[in-house]
C-alpha positions as CSV (number, residue, x, y, z in Angstrom):
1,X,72.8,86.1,-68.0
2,X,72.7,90.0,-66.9
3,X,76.5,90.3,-67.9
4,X,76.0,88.7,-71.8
5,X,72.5,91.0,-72.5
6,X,74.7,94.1,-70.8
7,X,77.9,92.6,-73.5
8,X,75.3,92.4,-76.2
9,X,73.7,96.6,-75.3
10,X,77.6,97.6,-75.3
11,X,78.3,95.7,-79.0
12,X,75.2,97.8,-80.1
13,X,76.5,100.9,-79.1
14,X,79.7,100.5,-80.3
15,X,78.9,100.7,-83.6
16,X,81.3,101.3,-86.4
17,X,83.2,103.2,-83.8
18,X,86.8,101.6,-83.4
19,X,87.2,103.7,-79.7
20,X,83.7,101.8,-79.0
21,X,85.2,98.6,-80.2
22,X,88.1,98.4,-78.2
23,X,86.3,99.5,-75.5
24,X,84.4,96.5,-75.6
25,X,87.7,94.0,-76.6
26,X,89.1,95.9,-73.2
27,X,85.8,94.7,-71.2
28,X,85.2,91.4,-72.4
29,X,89.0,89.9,-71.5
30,X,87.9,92.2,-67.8
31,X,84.7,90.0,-67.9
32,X,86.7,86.9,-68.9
33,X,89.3,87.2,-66.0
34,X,86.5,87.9,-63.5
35,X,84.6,85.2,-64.0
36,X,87.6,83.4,-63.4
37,X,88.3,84.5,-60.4
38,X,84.7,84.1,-59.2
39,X,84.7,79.8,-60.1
40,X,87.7,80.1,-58.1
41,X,86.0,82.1,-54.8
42,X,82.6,81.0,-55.4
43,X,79.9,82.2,-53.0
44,X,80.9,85.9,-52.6
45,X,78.2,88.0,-54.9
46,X,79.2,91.3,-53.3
47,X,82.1,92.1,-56.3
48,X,79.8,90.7,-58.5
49,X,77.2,93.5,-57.8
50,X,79.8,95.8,-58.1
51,X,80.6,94.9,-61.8
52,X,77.1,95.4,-63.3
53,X,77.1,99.0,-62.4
54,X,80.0,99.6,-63.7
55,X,79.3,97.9,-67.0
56,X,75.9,100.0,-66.8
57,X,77.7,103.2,-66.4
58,X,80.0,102.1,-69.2
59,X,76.9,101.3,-71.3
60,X,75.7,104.9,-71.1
61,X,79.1,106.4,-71.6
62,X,79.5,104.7,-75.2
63,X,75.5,106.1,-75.5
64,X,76.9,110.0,-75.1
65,X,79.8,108.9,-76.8
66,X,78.4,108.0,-79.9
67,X,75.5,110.7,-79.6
68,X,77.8,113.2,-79.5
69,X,79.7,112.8,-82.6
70,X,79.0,113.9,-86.2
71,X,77.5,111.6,-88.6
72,X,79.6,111.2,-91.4
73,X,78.1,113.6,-94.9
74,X,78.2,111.5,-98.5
75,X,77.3,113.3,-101.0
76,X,75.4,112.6,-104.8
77,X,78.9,111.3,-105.8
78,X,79.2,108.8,-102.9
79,X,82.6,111.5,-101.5
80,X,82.9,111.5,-97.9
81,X,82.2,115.1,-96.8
82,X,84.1,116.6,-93.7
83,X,82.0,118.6,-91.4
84,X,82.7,122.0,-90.4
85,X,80.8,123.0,-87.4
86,X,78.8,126.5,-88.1
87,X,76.1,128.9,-86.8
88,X,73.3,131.1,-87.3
89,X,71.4,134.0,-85.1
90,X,68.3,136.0,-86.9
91,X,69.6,137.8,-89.1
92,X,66.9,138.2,-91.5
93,X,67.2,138.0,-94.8
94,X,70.5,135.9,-94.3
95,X,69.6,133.8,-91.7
96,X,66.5,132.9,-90.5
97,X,64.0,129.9,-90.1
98,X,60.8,129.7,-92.2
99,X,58.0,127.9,-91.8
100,X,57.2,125.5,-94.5
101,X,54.7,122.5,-95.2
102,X,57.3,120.2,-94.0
103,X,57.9,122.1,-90.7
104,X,60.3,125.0,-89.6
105,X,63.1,125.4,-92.7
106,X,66.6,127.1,-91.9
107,X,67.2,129.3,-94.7
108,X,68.3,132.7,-96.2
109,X,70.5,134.4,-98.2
110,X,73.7,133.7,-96.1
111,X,72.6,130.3,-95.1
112,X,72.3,128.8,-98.9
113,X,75.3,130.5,-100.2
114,X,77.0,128.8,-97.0
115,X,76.2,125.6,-98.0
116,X,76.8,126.0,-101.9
117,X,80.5,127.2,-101.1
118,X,81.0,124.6,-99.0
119,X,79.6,121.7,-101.2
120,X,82.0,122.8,-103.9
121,X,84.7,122.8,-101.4
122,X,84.1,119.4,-100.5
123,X,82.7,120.6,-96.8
124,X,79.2,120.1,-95.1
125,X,78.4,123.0,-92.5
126,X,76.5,122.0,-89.5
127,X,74.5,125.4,-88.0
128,X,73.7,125.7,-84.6
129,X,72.2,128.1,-83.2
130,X,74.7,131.0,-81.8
131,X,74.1,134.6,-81.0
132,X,76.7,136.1,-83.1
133,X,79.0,137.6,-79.8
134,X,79.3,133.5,-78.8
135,X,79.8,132.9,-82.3
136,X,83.0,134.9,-82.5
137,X,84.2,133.9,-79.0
138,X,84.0,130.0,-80.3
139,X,85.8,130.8,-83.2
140,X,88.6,132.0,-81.0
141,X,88.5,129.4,-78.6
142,X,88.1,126.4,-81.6
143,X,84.3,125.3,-80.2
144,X,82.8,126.8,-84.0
145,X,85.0,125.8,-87.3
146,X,83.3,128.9,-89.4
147,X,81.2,131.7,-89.5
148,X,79.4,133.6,-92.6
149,X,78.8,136.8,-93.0
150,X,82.2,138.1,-90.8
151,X,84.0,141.4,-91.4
152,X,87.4,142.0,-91.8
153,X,89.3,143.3,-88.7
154,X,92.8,143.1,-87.0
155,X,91.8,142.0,-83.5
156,X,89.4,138.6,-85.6
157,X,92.3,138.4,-88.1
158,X,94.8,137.0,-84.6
159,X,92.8,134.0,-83.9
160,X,90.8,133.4,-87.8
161,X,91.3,132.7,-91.0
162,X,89.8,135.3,-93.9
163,X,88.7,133.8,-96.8
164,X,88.0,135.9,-100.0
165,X,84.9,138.5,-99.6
166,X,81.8,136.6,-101.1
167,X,79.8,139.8,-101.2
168,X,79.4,143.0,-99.9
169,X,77.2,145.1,-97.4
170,X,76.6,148.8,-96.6
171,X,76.5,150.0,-93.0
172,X,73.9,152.7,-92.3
173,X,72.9,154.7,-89.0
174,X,68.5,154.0,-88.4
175,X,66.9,156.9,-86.5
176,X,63.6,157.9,-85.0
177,X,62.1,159.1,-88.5
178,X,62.4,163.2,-88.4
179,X,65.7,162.7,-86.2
180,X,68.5,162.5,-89.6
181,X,68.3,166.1,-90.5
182,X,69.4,166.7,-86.9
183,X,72.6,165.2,-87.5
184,X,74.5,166.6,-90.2
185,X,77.5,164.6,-90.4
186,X,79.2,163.4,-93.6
187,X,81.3,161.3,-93.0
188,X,82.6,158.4,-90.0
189,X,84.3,160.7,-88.2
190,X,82.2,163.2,-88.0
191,X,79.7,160.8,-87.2
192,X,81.7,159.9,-83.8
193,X,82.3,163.0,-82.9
194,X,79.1,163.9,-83.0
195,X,78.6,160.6,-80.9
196,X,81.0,162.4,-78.3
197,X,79.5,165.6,-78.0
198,X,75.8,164.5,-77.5
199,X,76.2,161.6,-75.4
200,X,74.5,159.5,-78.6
201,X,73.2,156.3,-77.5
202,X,73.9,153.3,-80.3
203,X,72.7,150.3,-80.6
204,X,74.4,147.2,-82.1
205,X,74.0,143.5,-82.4
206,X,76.8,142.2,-79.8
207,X,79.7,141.2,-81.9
208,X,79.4,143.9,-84.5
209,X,82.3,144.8,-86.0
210,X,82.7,147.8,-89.4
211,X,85.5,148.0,-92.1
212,X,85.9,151.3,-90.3
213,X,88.7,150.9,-87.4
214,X,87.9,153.9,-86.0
215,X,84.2,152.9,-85.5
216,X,85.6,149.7,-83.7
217,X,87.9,151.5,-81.3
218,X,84.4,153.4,-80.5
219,X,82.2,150.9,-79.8
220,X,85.3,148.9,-77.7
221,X,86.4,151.8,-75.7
222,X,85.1,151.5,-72.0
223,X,84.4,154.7,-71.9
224,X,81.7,154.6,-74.1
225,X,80.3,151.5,-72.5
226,X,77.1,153.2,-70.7
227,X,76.4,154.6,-74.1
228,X,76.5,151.1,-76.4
229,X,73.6,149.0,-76.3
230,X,73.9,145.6,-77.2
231,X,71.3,143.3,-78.4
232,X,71.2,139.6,-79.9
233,X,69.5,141.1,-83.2
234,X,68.0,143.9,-85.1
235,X,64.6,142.9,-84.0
236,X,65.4,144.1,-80.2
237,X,67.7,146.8,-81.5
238,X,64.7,148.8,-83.3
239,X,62.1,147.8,-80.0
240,X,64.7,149.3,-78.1
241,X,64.9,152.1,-80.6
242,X,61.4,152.5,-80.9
243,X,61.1,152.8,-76.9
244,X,63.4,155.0,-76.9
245,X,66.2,153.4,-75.3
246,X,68.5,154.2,-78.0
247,X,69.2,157.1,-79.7
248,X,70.1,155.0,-83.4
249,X,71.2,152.0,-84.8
250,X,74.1,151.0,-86.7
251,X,73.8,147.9,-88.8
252,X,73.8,146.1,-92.5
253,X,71.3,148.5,-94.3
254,X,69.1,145.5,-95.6
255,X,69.0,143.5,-92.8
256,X,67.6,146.5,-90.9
257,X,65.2,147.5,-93.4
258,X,63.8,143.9,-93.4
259,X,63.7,144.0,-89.5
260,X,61.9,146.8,-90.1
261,X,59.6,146.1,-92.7
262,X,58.8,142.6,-90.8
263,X,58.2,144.6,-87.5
264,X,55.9,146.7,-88.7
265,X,58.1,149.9,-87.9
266,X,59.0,151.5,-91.0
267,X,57.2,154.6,-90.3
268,X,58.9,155.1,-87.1
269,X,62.2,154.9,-88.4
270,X,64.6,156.5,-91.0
271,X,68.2,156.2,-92.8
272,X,70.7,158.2,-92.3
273,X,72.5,159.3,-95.6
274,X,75.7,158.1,-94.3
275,X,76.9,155.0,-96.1
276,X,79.8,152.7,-95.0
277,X,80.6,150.4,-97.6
278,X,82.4,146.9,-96.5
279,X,83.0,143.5,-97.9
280,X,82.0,140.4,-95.9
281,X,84.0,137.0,-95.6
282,X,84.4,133.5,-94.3
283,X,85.7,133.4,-90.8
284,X,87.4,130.3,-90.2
285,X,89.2,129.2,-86.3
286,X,92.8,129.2,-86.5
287,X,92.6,126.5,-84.1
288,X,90.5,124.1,-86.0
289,X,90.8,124.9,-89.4
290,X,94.1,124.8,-91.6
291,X,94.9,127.6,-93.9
292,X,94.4,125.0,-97.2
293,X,90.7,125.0,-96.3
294,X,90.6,127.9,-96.5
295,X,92.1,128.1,-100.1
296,X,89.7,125.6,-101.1
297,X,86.7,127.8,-99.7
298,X,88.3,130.6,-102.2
299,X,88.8,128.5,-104.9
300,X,84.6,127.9,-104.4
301,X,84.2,131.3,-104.2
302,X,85.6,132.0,-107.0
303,X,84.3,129.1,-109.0
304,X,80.4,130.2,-107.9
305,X,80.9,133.4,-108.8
306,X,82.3,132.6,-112.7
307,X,79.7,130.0,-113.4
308,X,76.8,132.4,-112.0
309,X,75.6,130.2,-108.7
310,X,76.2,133.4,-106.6
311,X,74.3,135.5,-108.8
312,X,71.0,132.7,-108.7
313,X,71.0,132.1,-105.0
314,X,71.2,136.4,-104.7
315,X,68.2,136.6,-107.1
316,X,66.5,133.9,-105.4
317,X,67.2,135.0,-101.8
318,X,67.3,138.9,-101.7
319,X,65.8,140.0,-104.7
320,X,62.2,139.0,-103.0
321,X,62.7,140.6,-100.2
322,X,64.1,144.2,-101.9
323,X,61.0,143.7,-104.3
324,X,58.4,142.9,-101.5
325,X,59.5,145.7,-99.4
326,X,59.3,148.2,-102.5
327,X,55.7,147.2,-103.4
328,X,54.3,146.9,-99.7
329,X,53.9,150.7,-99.6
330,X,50.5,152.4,-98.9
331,X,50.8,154.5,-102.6
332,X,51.0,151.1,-104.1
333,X,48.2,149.5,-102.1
334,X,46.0,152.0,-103.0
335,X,46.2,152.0,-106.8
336,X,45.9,148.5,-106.2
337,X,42.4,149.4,-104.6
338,X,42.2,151.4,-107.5
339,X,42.7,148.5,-110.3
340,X,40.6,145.9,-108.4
341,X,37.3,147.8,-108.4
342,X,37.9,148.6,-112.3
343,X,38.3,145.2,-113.5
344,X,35.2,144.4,-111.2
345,X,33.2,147.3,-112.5
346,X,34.0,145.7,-116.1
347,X,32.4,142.6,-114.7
348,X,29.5,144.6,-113.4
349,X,29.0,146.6,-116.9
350,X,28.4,143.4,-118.3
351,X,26.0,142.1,-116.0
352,X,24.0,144.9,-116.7
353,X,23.9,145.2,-120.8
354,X,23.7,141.2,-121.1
355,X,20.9,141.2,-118.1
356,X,22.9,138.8,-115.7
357,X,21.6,137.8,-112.2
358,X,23.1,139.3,-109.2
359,X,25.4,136.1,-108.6
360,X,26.2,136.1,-112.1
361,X,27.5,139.9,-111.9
362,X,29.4,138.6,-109.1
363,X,31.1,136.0,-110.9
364,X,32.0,138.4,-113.9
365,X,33.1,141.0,-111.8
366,X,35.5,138.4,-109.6
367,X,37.1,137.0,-112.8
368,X,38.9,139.9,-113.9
369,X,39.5,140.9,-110.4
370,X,41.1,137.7,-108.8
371,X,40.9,135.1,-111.5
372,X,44.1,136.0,-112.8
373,X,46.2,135.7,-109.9
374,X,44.2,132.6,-108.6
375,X,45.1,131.2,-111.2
376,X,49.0,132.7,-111.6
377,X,49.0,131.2,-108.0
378,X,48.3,128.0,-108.5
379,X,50.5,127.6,-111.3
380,X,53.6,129.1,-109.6
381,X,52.7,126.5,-106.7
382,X,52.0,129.0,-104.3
383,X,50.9,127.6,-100.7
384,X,48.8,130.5,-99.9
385,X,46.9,131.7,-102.4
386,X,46.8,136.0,-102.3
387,X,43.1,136.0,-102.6
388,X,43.0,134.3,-99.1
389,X,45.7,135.7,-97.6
390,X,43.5,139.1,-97.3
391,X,40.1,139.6,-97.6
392,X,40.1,142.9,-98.8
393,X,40.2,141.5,-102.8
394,X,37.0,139.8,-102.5
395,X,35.5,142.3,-99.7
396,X,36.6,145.1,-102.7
397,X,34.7,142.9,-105.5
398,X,31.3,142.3,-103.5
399,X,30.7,146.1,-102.0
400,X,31.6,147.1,-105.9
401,X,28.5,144.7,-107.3
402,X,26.5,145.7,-104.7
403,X,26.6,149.4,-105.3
404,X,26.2,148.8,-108.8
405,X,23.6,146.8,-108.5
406,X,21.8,149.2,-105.6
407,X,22.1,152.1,-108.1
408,X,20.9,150.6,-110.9
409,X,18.1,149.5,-109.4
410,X,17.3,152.6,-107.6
411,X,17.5,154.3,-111.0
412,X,15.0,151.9,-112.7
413,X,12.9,151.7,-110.2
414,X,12.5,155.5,-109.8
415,X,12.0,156.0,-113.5
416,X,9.4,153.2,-113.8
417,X,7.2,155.0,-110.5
418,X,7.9,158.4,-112.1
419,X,9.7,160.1,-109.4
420,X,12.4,161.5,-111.8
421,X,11.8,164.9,-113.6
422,X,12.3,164.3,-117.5
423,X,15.2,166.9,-116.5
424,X,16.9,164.7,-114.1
425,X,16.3,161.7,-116.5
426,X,17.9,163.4,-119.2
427,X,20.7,164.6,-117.0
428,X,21.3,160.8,-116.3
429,X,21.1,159.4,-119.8
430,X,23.8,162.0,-120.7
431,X,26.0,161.3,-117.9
432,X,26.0,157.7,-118.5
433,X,27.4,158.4,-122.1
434,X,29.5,161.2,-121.7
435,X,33.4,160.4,-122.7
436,X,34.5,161.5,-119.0
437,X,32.3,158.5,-117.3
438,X,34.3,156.5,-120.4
439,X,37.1,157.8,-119.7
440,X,37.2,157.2,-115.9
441,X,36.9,153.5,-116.3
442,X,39.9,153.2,-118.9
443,X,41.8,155.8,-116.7
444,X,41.5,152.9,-113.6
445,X,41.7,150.2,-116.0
446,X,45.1,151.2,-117.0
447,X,45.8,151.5,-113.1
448,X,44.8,148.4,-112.7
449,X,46.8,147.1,-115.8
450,X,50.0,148.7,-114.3
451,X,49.7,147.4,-110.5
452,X,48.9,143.8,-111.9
453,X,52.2,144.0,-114.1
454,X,54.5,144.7,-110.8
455,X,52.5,142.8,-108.6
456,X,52.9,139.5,-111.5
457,X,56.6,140.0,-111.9
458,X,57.2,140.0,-108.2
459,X,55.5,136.7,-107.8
460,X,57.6,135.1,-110.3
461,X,60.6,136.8,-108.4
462,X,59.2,135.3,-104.9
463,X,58.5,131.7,-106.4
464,X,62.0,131.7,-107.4
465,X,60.4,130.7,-111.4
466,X,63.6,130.8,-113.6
467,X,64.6,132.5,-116.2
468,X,62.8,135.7,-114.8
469,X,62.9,137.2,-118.0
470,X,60.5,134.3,-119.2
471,X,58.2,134.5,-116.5
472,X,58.3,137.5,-115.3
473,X,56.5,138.8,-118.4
474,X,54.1,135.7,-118.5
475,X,52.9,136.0,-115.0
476,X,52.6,139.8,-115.5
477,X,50.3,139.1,-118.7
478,X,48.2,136.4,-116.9
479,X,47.1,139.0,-113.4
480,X,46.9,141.5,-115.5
481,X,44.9,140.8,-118.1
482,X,44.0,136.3,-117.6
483,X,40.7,136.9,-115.5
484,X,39.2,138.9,-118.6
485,X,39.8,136.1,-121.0
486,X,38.4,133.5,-118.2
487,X,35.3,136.0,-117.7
488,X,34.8,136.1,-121.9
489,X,35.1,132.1,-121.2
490,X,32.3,131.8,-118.8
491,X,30.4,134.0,-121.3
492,X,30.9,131.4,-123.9
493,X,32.0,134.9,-125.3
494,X,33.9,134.2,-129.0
495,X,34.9,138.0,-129.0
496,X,37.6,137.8,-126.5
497,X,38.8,141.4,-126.5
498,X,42.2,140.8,-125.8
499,X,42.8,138.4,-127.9
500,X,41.1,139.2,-131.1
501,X,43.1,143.0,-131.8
502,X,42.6,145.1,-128.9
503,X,46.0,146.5,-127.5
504,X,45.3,144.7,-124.1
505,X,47.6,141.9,-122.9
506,X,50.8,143.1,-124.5
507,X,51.2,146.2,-122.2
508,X,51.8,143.4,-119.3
509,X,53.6,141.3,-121.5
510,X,56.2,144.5,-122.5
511,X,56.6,145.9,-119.1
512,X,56.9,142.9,-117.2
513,X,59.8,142.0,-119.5
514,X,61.6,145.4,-119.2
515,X,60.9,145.1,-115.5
516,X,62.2,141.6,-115.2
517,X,65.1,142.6,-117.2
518,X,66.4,145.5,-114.7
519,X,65.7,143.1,-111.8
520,X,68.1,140.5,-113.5
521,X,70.5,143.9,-114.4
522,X,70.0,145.1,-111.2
523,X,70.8,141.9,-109.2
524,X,74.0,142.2,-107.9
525,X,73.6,145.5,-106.2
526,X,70.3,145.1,-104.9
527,X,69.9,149.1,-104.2
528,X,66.2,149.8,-103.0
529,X,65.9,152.7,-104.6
530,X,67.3,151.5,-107.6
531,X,64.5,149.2,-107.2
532,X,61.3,152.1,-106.1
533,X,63.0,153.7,-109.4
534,X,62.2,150.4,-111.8
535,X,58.8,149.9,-110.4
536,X,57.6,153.4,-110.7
537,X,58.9,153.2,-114.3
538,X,57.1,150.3,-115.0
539,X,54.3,151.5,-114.0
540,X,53.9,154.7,-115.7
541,X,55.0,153.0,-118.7
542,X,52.6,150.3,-118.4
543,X,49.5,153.0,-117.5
544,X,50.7,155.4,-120.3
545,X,50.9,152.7,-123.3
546,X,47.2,151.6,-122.2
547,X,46.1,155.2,-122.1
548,X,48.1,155.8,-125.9
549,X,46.5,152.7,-127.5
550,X,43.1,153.7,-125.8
551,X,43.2,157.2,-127.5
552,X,44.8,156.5,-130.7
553,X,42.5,153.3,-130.7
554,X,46.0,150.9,-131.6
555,X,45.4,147.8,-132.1
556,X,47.4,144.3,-131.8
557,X,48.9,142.7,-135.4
558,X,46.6,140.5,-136.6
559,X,46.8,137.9,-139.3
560,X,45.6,138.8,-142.6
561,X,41.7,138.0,-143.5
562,X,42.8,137.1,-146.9
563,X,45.1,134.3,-145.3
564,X,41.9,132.7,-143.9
565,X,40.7,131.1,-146.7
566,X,43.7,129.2,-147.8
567,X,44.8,128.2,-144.2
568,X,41.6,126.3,-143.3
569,X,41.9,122.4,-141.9
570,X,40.6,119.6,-143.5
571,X,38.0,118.0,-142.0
572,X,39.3,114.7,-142.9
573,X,42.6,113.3,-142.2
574,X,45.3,112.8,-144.5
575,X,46.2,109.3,-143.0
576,X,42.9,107.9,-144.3
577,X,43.3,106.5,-147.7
């Protein structure tokens, strides 16, 4: 009885596996000719014994056995998809895990272009984790099939395959910020020659490898051993940096920004002008991998980059992060400060001529404030919302109301007691309505019109929305300008501003498009300061066309008020006889 349940465990196992099921054939006819031999003997139990453990240990065998092997892929058009065994390290933004809804998400830039390439190979990739030293050492000894993001050189080009570069990468040198004018060097060899001379200590990510051969022969020469540092990843490069365990960092110029930028460090550290351009490839194990593959992996490449795939998953990948880093500056954050308490201060002006309760100024002065991206938010599917994210939004809008409404009252409260001179009163009445205190409001309204614009079209570039170019410009409009028209709503206001003439929502709607246009222009390159340039351009042009229409008092097209009366709908319908 313990024999045929252990026959029926090993069936199980077996599977679809035709090792497994020959295996099992094998043991069956053992089985048969034992039990055999045991109506001949009879009594003796001792063999027996022996027999179950072995068909135990056989059991567990075939359960490794068929743990260990790789499920077969079939993808949407039912095509049996060989698996090429991969691997990733943190190498943010190419490859990294993110936490989503559904758990912790492998991703990045390196990662999805990966899998696009090898989907229109006909391949599945399977990453594991690997430090990107062990990577390289299993592509040599045959234990990895392929690795992204590889560099071309001699000593990899003996044991691996090169496909064709899928895109390309600038080197840069990171240094204690103040260090770079310390180093003059132009160029890679001066650059290792200073090295030589000052005992420089360098950090790297262990298998880093440069277009540059003379860089290579640097790092690999064991007399510069003591002075290379080797880390798993840029993260413990820049701690080590910052600690001051290293003298500098060479790596990928945005994969060290992001580090950077993620850490918290970017004000420790600088660039060095020194830029070493080189292209970035497939590596594939000569060992495992035959060179048609590798053609096919080309042929992808190609194909991805003619039909504009490479160009998407770039846009949707990098383009956030470029974007994010430019805008997550302290210049920007603070005309953002800037543009929040105006649109809130419209809110409170409001309260105060239409003679609103204090929650009531509250909820006027949050709508124009928040109640654009709220709402931007929720539409773009956003799973944190930014108004939660920080509380400094809705910490900005509260102090603003209640300062308004402190001085106000304060001012009423002293003219109804008499305790102001009819000096000071008058001094006050004129104040209120001179042109500067005007002025000042429209000056940080136009701030806040210009900061919304950015901050709408790199939401649409974060939620991956496409075309860009169609909402980019819509998102940009709604932030900037979609709380006023919700806080003209809750008035049960029929003059909505912006909508009825006044040169309002069209200074979003223009520069966001201009903006999203040079981000889609722009894509390919992904230069940060190209991208500092287009914001800071945007954003002048956004402030300086609200600032134009304010003083030359331009005003929206409109339709024609003698088109009214031949336009209006009948009040009964034309089906009804």
């Amino acid at each position: 009885m313990i024999l045929k349940k252990l026959m029926r465990v090993l069936q199980e196992d077996a599977g679809s596996s035709q090792k497994g099921a020959r295996l099992v054939e094998m043991v069956e006819k053992r089985f048969a000719r034992m039990r055999n031999k045991f109506s001949v003997i009879g009594g003796i139990r001792l063999p027996l014994v022996l027999w179950v453990v072995v068909l135990m240990c056989l059991g567990s065998s075939l359960r490794i056995f068929a743990s260990s092997q790789v499920s077969p892929v079939i993808d949407e058009k039912g095509r049996h998809m060989p698996v090429l065994q991969g691997g990733w390290f943190l190498w943010d933004p190419y490859q990294f895990v993110e936490m989503r809804s559904g758990g912790k998400v492998l991703t990045g830039f390196d990662v999805e272009l990966t899998r696009a390439i090898a989907r229109a190979a006909g391949f599945e990739i399977k990453h594991s984790y690997r430090p990107w030293g062990r990577h390289i050492a299993e592509i040599r000894s045959g234990e990895a099939d392929i690795a992204s993001g590889a560099t071309w050189s001699a000593e990899r080009a003996e044991f691996g395959h090169f496909s064709r570069p899928y895109r390309q990468e600038i080197d840069v040198l990171y240094l204690p910020r103040g260090e770079a004018a310390r180093y003059a060097f132009g160029d890679v060899p001066g650059m290792l020659r200073t090295f030589r001379e000052t005992g420089f200590r360098l950090g790297i990510i262990s298998g880093f490898t440069t277009a540059d051969a003379a860089i290579n022969a640097y790092i690999s020469d064991p007399a510069n051993a003591e002075r290379i540092v080797v880390e798993d990843n840029h993260y413990e490069n820049f701690r080590d940096l910052i600690i001051g365990r290293t003298d500098g960092i060479l790596a990928d110029r945005l994969g060290a920004a992001t580090c950077a930028w993620r850490g918290g460090w970017r004000e420790l550290v600088e660039e060095h002008p020194l830029r070493i351009a080189t292209d970035v490839h497939f590596l594939f194990s000569k060992k495992t991998v035959q060179i048609e593959t590798v053609h096919r992996f080309d042929e992808a490449i190609a194909a991805l980059e003619a039909n504009g795939e490479t160009r998407r998953v770039i846009h949707a990948y990098l383009a956030p992060i470029v974007l994010a880093q430019t805008i997550d500056k302290s210049w920007f954050k603070i005309l953002d400060i800037i543009g929040t308490i105006a649109f809130a201060l419209s809110g409170v002006l409001i309260a105060v001529r239409e003679r609103y309760s204090l929650f009531g100024a509250l909820l006027l002065a949050t709508l124009p404030a928040v109640g654009g991206g709220i709402v931007r938010d929720l539409l773009v599917g956003r799973e944190t919302l930014t108004v939660l994210a920080s509380p400094i939004y809705l910490g900005l809008v509260g102090a603003t109301v209640l300062a308004g409404f402190l001085v106000i009252h304060s001012v009423h409260l002293a003219r109804r007691r008499g305790w102001l001179p009819d000096r000071m009163e008058a001094r006050i009445a004129a104040f209120t309505q001179h042109r500067l205190v005007g002025g000042l409001y429209e000056v940080s309204d136009a701030v806040g019109i210009a900061v919304f614009t950015v901050s709408g079209v790199a939401v649409a570039v974060s939620s991956k929305t496409t075309p860009i170019w169609l909402w980019g410009p819509l998102l940009a409009t709604l932030t900037a300008a979609g709380g006023g028209i919700l806080r003209d709503v809750v008035r049960q206001s029929g003059n909505i501003a912006s909508l009825r003439g006044e040169f309002y929502a069209e200074v979003p709607m223009i520069w966001g498009l201009l903006l999203s246009l040079c981000l889609v222009w722009q894509t390919p390159r992904l230069d940060p300061n190209e991208f500092i340039l287009a914001v800071i351009i945007t954003m002048v042009g956004a402030f300086t066309t609200r600032m134009t229409a304010v003083l030359l008092r331009l005003r929206s097209p409109q339709f024609p008020v003698a088109a009214v009366g031949t336009c209006q709908p009948s009040h009964t319908s034309s089906l009804v006889p």
